[in-house]
C-alpha positions as CSV (number, residue, x, y, z in Angstrom):
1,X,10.3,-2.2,8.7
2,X,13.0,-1.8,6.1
3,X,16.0,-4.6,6.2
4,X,19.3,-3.3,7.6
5,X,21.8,-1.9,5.3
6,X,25.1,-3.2,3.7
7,X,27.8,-1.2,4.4
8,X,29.6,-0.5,1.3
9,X,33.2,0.7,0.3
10,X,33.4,3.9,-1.5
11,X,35.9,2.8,-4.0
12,X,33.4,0.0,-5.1
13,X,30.3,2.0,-4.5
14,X,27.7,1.9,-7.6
15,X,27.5,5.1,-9.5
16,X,24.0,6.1,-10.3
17,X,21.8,3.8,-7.7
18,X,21.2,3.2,-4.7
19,X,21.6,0.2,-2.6
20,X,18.9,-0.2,-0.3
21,X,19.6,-3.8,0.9
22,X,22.6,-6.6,0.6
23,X,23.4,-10.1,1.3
24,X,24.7,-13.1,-0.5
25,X,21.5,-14.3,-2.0
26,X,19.7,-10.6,-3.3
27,X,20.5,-7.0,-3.9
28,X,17.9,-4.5,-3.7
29,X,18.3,-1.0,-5.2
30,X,16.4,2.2,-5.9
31,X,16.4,2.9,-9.5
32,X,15.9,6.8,-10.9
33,X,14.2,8.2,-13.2
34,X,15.6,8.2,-17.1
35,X,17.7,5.1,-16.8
36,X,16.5,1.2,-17.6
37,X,16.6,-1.5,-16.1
38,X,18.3,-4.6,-18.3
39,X,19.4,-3.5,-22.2
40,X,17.3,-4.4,-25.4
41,X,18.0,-5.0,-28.7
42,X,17.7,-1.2,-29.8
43,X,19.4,-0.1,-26.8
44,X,22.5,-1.3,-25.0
45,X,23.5,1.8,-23.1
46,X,24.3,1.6,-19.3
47,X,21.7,-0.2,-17.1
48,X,21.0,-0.8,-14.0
49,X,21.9,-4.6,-14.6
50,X,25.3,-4.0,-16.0
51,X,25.7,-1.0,-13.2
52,X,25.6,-3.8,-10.5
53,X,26.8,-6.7,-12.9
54,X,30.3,-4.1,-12.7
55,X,29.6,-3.8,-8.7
56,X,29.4,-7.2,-7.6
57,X,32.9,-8.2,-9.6
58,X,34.5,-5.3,-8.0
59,X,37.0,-4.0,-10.8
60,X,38.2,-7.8,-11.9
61,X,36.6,-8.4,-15.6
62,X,37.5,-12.3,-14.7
63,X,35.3,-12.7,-12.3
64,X,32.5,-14.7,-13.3
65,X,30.2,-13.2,-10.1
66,X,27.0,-11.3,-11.6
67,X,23.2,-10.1,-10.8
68,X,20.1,-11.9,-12.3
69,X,17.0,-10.0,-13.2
70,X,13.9,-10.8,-11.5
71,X,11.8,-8.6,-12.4
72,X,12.0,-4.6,-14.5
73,X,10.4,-0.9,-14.3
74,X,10.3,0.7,-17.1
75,X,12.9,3.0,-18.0
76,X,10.8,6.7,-16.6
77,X,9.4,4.7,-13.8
78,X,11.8,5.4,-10.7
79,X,12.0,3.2,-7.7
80,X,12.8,-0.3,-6.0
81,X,14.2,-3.2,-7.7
82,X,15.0,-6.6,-6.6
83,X,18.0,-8.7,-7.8
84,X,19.1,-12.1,-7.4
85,X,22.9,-13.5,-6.8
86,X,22.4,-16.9,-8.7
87,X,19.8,-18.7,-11.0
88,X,18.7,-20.6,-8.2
89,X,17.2,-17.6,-6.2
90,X,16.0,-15.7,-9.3
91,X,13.7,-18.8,-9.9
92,X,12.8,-18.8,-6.2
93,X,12.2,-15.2,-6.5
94,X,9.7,-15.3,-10.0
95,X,7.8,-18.5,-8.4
96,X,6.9,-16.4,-5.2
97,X,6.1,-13.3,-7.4
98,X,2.0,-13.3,-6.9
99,X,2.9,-13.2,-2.9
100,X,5.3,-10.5,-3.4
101,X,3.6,-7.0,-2.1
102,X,3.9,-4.0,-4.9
103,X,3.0,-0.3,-4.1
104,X,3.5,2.4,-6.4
105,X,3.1,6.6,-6.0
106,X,1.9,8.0,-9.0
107,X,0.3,11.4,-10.0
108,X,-2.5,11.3,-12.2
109,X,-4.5,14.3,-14.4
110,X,-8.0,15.3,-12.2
111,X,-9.8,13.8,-9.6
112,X,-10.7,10.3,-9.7
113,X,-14.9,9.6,-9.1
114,X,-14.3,7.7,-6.2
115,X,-11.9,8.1,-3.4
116,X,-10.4,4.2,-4.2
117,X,-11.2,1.2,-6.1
118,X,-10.0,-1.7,-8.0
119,X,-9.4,-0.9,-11.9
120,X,-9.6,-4.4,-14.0
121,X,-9.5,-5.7,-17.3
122,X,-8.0,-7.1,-20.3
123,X,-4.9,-6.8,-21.3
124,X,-3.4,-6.8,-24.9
125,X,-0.8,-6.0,-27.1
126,X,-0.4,-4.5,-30.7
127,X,1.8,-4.7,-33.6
128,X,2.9,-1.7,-32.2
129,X,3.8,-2.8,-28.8
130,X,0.7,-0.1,-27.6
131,X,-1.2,-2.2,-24.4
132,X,-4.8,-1.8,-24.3
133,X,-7.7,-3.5,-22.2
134,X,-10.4,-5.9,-24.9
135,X,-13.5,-7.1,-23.8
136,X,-12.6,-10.6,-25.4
137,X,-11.2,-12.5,-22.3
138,X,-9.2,-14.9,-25.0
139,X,-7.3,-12.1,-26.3
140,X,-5.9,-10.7,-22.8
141,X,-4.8,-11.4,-20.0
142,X,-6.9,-10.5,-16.9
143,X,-4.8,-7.0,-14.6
144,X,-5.9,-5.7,-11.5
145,X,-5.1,-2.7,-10.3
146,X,-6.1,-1.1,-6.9
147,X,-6.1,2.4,-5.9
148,X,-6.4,4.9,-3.2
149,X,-6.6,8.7,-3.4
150,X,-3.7,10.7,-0.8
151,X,-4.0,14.1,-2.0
152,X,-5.5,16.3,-4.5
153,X,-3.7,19.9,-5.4
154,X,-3.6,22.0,-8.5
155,X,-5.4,19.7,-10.9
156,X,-3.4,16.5,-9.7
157,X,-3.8,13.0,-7.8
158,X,-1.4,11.9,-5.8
159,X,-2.6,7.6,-5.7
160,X,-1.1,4.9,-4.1
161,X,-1.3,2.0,-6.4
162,X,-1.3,-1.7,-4.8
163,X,-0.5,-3.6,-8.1
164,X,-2.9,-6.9,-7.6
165,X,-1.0,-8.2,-10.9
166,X,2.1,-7.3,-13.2
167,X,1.5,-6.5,-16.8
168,X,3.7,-4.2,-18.9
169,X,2.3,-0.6,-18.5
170,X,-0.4,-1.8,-16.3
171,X,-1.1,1.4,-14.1
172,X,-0.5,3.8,-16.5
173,X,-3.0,2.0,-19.5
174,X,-5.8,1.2,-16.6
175,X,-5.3,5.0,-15.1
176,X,-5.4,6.8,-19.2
177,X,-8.4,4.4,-20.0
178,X,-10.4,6.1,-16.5
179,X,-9.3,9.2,-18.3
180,X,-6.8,10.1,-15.6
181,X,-3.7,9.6,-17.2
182,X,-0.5,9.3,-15.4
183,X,1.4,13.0,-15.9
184,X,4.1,13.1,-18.4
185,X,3.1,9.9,-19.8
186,X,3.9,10.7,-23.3
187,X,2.5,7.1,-24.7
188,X,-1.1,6.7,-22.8
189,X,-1.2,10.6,-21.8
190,X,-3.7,11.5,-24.6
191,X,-1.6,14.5,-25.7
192,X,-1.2,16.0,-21.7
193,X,2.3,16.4,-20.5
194,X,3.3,17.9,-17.2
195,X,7.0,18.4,-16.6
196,X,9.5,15.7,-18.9
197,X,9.5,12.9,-16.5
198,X,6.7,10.2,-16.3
199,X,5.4,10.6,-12.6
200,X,5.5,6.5,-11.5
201,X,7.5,5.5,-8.4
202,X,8.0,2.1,-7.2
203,X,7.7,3.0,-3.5
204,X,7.6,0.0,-1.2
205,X,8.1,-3.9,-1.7
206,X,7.9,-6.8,1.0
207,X,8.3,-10.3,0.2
208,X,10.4,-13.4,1.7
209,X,13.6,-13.8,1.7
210,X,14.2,-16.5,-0.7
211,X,16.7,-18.4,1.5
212,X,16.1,-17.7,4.7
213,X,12.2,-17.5,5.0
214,X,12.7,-14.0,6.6
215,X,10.0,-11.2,5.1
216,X,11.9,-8.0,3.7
217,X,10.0,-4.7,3.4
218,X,11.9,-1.6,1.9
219,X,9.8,2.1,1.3
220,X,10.9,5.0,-1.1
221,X,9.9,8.4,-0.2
222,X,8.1,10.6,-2.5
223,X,10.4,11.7,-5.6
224,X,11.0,15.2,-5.7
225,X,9.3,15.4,-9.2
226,X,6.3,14.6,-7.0
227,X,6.5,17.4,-5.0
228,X,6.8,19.8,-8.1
229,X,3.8,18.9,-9.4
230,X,1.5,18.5,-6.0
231,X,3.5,20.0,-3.5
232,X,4.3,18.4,0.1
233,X,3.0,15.0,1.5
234,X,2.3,14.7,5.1
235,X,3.2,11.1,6.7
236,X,-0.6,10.7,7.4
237,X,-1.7,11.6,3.6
């Protein structure tokens, strides 16, 4: 059962995301497609973080109020994001992180062999910031990712991905190296494209409240981009 929702004042309402959940200790917000989470070095254009950073001081550039990061999607990866109001709860937050519940939507080329599974391995980084799974257990760090199939339509997967651990581009290097690659994943995609957006939703997240004790569940629905590519899901799929 998703958390009630903050009512929020249009004049101070955040342009671009959604706020799913509010309180004085965490923000949680659905993120879209095409826009990242926190800024890097070779890009500093409007995030997520800066978005609510903007939000929570409500038009005074004095005020010292601001949102921590506790944890990122990727920039093409749509979906729900959790926030911290101070240090002390982001911490709280990370060190609870392996109890925190992660399911993802995504839309892989074919039809996977089995109907689900648990994908694991390896994981590794190169010079050229490309992950990939090595048998050498010294070199990586051990990523498990479980699946299950909801529907299968025009040459498409629709999976739901319970995401046993969090390593950068987890899903979509264990889904490409099964030789289902995630569609319109241009870096682990082998050269197959469908439509220009990368089709990886973070769709629900529970975990507990980091003050109160309380556990907080939010869901996404399926993304419209979704629906393009594998047409409607049924409640039941």
């Amino acid at each position: 059962m998703a958390a009630h929702t903050t009512p929020l004042r249009a004049k101070y309402r955040p342009k671009g995301i959604e706020i799913l959940y509010e309180d004085a200790d965490v923000i949680v917000v659905e993120k879209p497609c095409g826009l990242l989470t926190m800024g890097t070095e070779r890009d500093k254009t409007r995030t997520v973080h800066t978005i609510l950073n903007e939000y929570v001081r409500k038009g005074d550039p004095r005020s010292r109020n601001r949102v921590y990061i506790v944890h990122r999607l990727d920039r093409e990866t749509s979906g729900i994001l959790i926030f911290a109001r101070s240090e002390a709860v982001k911490q709280i937050l990370q060190g609870q992180w392996q109890e925190t519940e992660k399911h993802y939507l995504t839309i892989v080329h074919g039809r996977m062999k089995e109907r689900q599974g648990t994908i694991s391995s390896y994981l590794t980084e190169n010079s050229a910031f490309t992950v990939y799974s090595t048998p050498d257990p010294t070199q990586g760090k051990l990523s498990h990712t479980a699946y299950r199939v909801l529907k299968e339509s025009n040459g498409f997967s629709l999976l739901d991905i319970h995401l046993l651990t969090g390593r950068k581009h987890q899903i979509r290097v264990h889904l490409s190296e099964q030789g289902h690659p995630v569609a319109g994943d241009t870096k682990y995609g082998r050269g197959q494209r469908a439509g220009a957006q990368l089709a990886l939703h973070a769709a629900r997240i529970s975990f507990r409240h980091p003050v109160n004790g309380k556990r907080l569940t939010f869901t996404s629905g399926v993304p419209e981009r979704f629906i393009r590519l594998i047409g409607k899901v049924l409640p039941d799929e």
